[in-house]
N, C-alpha and C positions, 0 to 999 in steps of 0.2 A: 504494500500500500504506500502511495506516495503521500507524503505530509506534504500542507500547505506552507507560506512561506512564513519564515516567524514572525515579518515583520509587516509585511502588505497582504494575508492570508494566500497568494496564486498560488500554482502548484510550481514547484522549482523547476527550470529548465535545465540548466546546466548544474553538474554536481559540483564543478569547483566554487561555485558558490553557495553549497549546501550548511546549514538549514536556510537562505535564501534563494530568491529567485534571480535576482540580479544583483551585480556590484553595486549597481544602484542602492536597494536595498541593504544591503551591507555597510556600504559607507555612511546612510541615514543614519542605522540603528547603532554604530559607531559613535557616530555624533548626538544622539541622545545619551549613549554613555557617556560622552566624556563631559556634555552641559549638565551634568547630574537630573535628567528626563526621569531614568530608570533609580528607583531603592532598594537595596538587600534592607528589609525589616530586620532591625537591632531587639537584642531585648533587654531589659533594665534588672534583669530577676538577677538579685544578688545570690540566691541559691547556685544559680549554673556559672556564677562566677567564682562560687565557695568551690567548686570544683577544678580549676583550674591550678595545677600545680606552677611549681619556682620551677626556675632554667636551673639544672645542675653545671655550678662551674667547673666543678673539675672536671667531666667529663668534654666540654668546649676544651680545655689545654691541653687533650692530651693527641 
């Protein structure tokens, strides 16, 4: 089954532009990344941050 394109729903044409249909489309949704368009949701939940361990340094020295 062919997916539509990520960005303007068509079906892709070309695969080296795969999951888009054109470079067009790619260089768009490009530039909605980098004008900050698109969010990865953060989360504030101190609990999943109580699980994040320290960098061991001694292992970086050796």
């Amino acid at each position: 089954m062919v997916k539509p394109c990520a960005y303007c729903g068509k079906s892709p044409r070309i695969e080296a532009y795969s999951p888009f249909c054109s470079r067009g489309c790619q260089d768009r949704d490009l530039v909605q990344w980098m004008r900050e368009g698109y969010v990865v949701p953060a989360s504030d939940n101190e609990d999943e941050l109580s699980d994040i361990r320290p960098l061991d340094n001694d292992r970086m020295d050796g």
